[in-house]
N, C-alpha and C positions, 0 to 999 in steps of 0.2 A: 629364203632361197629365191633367186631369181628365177623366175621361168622365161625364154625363151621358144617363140611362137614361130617356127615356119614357115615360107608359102612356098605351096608346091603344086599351084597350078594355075593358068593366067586367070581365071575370073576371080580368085581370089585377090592375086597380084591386082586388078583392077580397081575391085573393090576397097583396095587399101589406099590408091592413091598417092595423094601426097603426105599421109600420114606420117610425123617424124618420126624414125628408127635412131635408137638409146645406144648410146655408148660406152654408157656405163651400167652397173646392174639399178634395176632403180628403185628399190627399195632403200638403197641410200637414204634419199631425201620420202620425207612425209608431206602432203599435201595438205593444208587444212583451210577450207573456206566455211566464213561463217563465225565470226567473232564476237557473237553475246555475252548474257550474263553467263547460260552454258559452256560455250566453245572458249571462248577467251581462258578461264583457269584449264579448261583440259588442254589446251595448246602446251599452254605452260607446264604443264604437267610433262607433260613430253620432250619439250625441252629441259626441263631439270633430269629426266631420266640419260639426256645423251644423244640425243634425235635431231637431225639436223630437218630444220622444218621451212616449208616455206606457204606463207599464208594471203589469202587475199578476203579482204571485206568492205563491203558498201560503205563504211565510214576511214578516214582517213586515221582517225584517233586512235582505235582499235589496233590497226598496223604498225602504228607507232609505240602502240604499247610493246606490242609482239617485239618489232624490233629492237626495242630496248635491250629485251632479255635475251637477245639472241638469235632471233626468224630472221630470215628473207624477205622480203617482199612480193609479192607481184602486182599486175596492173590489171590483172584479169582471170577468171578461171581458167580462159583457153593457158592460158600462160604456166598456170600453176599445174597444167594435166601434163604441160610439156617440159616440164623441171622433174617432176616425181613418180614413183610408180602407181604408189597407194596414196591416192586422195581422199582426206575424210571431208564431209561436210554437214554440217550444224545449223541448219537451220530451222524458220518458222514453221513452213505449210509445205505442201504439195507445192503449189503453183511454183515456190521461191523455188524447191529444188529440181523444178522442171527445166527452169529459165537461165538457172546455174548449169545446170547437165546439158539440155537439148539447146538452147537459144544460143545469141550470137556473140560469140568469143566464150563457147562454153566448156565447159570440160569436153564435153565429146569430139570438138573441135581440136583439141591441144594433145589428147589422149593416144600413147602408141600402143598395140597388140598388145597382151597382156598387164594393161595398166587393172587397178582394180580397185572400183569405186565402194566403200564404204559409208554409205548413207546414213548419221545417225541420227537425224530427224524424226519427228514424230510425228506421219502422215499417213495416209488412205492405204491400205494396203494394196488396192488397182492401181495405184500411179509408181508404188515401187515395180509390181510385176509390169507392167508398161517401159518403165525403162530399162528393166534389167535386157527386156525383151529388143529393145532400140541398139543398147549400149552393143548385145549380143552378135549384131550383124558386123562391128568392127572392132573385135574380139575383141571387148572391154567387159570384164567380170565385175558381179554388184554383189553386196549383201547390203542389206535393211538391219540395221544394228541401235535399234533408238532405244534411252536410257530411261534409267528411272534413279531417284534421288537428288534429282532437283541442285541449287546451286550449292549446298554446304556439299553433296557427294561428289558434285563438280572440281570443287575446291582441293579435297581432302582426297581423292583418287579413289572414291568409294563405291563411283556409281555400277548399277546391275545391269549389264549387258544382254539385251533378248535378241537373236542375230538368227536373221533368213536368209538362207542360200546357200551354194555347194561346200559339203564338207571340207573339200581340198581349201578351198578361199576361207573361209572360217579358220583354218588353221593356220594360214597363211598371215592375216591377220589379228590372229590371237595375243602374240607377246606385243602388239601395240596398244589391244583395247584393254590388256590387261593390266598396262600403265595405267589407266585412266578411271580403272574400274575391280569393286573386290570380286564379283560375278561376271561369266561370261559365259552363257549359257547358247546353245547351239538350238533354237527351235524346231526348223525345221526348213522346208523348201524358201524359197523369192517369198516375202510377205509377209511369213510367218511372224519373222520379228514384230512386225507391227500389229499383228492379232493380237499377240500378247499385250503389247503395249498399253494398246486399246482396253483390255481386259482391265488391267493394272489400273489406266484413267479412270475407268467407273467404279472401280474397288478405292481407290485414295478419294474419289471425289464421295462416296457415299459416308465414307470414314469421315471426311473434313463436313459433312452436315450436320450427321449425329452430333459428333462432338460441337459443335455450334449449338446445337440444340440443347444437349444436355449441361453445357456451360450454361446457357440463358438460363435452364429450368432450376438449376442452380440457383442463383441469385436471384431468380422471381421468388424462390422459397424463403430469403434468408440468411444461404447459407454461403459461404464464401468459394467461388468457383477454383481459387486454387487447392483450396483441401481438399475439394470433392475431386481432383485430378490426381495430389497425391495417393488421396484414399485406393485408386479404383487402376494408376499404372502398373502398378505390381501384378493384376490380375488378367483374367483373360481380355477385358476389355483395354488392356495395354497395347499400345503400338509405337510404331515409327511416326505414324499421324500425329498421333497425341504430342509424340516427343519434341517432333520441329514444330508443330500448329499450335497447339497451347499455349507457348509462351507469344506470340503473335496476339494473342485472340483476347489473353489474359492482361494484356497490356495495350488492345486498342491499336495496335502498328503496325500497317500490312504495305513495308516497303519487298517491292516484290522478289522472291525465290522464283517464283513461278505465276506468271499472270493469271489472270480470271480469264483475259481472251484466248488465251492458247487452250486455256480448259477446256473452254465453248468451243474453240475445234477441234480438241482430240473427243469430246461429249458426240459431238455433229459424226464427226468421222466412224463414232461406233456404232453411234443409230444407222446411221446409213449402212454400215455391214452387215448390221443385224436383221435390217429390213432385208438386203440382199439373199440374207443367209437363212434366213424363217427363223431367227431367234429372238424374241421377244425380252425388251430390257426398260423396263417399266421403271425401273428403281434409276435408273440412267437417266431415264425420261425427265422424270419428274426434278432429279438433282442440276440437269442440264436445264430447263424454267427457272429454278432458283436463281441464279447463275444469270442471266438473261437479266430478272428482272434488278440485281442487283449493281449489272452492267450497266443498266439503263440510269441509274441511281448513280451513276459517277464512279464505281469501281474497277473499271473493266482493265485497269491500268494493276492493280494492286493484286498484292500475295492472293491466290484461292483462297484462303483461310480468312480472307474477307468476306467468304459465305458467312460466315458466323452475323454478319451485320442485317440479314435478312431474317433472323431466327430474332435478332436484338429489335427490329423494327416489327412483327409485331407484338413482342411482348411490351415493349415501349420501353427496355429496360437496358443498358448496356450491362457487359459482362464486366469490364475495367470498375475496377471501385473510383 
């Protein structure tokens, strides 16, 4: 449903500016900036649902692609705030969706009165409540909505939704994330989404160790690491980890779902919460070194599940027969 913002008194009116006013409802059009290995199939995704979409990203290729199947283009975020009502955006870090939101020709720039930004980045939980806080002074609504399931959930419209901020915009927003996503889950206040997130990162990255390890311990024994995985997925040491990482790990081939570097700052981004928060995450800690040193070793480009090559160097042993 459209919502429709009033001003009804001049400091407000002042504050608005030259802010453009919509003449059509604008949920119409979707906004989407940020066209990765993530953003790119969810775009699509949205287009195959019926979504008229209009997209902008730092490579021209990416655009092209979109356009193929159907998007719009534009030449700028300010541009894409001022085509749509709900902009989603996909990107790497904090800083990227500071520079897209706050900087010049940004969303916040293009954005009119009840536009309502959708972050679904995987970043700092202070710099989402920072913007929503920015966005807020010209009634631009945010939620923090960043995913989990990596690029096959991408693809397949599977990914899990973890989403901060007002009830109302959560709902408002729901029948689009739920195109792109089998979960949509409502956390809690601005941020939230990305607590969880965070939580989610040290849980898959402690999961992608083990299983690196117990692959290596595997084949240091003897035994062949893919039995020892069928033996043991049926069981409680069964996962979603096991299920995409394994065959990766088992085969030596870590063309990336999800980089090592992005790891290393969602790993950074939790430590730093945690220190903020008094909670202590030793297991993070220690997964987040690993990670580091196998960066430094020429990974930092490749699948996480390239952790497994740090468990392989020192046993001296690969897992790949």
């Amino acid at each position: 449903m459209t919502r429709t913002h009033e001003r009804t008194n001049a400091q407000d009116r002042s504050r608005e500016g030259s802010r453009p006013q919509r003449k059509e409802p604008p949920e119409m059009t979707i906004g989407f900036i940020g066209l990765g290995i993530m953003g790119r199939p969810m775009a699509k995704n949205l287009l195959a649902a019926g979504h008229e979409l209009v997209v902008h990203n730092r490579s021209d290729a990416a655009m092209e692609d979109l356009a193929a199947a159907g998007a719009a283009t534009a030449a700028s975020p300010r541009e894409v705030a001022e085509r749509a009502g709900i902009v989603l955006t996909m990107l790497p870090d904090g800083p990227d969706v500071e520079a897209v939101v706050l900087g010049e020709d940004g969303v916040a720039e293009g954005a009119s009165a009840g536009t309502l930004l959708v972050d679904m980045s995987s970043i700092a939980p202070d710099v989402s409540r920072r913007l929503h806080a920015q966005l807020a002074e010209h009634d631009v609504a945010m939620l923090d909505a960043p995913v989990s399931g990596g690029e096959p959930g991408a693809i397949d419209g599977t990914l899990a939704f973890m989403v901060g901020g007002a009830e109302a915009d959560v709902e408002r927003a729901r029948e689009i994330l739920e195109i792109m996503g089998a979960s949509v889950t409502h956390v809690g206040p601005i941020g939230a989404g990305n607590i969880a997130k965070l939580a989610n990162q040290a849980i898959v990255a402690v999961n992608i160790a083990v299983l690196g390890e117990a692959a290596v311990l595997a084949r240091s024994a003897g035994v062949d690491p893919a039995s020892v995985i069928d033996a043991i997925r049926g069981g409680l040491a069964g996962s979603k980890v096991m299920e995409q990482k394994a065959p990766k790990m088992l085969a030596g081939e870590y063309a990336p779902g999800f980089r090592i570097d992005l790891h290393i700052k969602d790993l950074e981004n939790a430590l730093s919460t945690g220190h903020d928060s008094g909670a202590a995450l030793p297991l993070t800690a220690a997964v987040r070194e690993m990670m580091t040193a196998i960066s430094v070793d020429g990974h930092a480009q490749d699948d996480h599940s390239a952790l497994a090559t740090y468990f392989e160097k020192l046993a001296d042993r690969r897992i790949s027969a």
